[in-house]
C-alpha positions in Angstrom: 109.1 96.7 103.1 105.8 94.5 103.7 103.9 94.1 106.4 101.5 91.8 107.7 98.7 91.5 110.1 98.4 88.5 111.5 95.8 86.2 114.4 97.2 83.7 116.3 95.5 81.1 118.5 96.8 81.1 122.0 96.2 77.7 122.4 97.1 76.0 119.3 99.7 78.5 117.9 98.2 78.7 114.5 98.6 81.9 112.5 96.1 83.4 109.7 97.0 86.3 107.7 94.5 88.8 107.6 96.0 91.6 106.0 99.2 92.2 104.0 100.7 95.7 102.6 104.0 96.9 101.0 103.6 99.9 103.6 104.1 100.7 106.7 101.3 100.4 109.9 100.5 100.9 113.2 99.2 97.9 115.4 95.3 97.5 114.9 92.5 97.9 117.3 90.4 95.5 118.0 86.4 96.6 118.2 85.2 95.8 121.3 82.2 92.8 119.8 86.1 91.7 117.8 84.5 92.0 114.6 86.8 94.5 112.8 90.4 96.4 113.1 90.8 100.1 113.0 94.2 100.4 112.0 96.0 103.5 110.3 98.5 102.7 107.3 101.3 104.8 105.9 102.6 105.4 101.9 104.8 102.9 100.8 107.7 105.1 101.3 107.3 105.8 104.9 109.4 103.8 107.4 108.8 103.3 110.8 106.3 104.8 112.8 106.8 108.4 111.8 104.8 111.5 112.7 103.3 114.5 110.6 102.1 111.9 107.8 99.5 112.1 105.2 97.6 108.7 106.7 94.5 106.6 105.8 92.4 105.0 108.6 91.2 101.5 107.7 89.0 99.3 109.0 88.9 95.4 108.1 85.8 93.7 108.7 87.0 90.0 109.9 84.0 88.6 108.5 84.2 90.5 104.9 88.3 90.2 105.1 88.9 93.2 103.2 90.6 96.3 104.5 88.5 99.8 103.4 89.8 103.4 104.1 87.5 105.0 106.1 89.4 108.0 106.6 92.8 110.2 105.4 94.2 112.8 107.2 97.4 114.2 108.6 98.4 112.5 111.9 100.8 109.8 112.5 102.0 108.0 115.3 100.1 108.9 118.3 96.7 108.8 116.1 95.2 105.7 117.2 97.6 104.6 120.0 94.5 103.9 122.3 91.9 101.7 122.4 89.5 104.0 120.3 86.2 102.2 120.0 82.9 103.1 121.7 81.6 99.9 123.7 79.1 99.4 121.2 81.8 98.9 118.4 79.9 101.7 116.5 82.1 104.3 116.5 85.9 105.1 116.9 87.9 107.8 117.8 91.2 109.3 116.6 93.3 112.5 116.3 94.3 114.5 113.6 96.7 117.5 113.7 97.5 120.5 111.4 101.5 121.9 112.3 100.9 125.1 113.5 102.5 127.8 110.5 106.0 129.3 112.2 
């Protein structure tokens, strides 16, 4: 499986790839000054959007174009389902879980 993150222009229709993996992700958020993406991706064998996941947060600066993990924990779907910037686009929030031992 690949996937791919992709801009469109409303008005025009044209598309720009702006980041491509053979893994699974969940749909970006955009910082608020829409510089950058916070988006969290999965390992290559993970399909869908799972829970209870050992997952990497990136962030890909539109300006630089290249993705960089800026965190990994154990989370999932649910992590960043939420716009999770402050308004100043400095930081971002997100939740990470431990499964509680039986």
């Amino acid at each position: 499986m690949e996937s791919t993150l992709e801009i469109i222009s409303v008005p025009t229709g044209e598309r720009r790839i702006v980041y491509r993996a053979k893994r699974y992700f969940e749909a970006p958020n955009w910082s608020p000054d829409g510089k950058s993406l916070l988006f969290l991706s999965y390992g290559q064998d993970v399909k869908g959007p799972p829970a209870n996941q050992d997952v990497a947060l990136r962030i890909l600066s539109l300006p630089e174009g290249k993705p960089k993990v800026i965190a990994r924990l154990f989370g999932g779907q649910g992590t960043i389902n939420v716009p999770s910037w402050s308004p100043d686009s400095r930081f971002a929030a997100f939740v990470s879980y431990r499964l509680a031992a039986p």
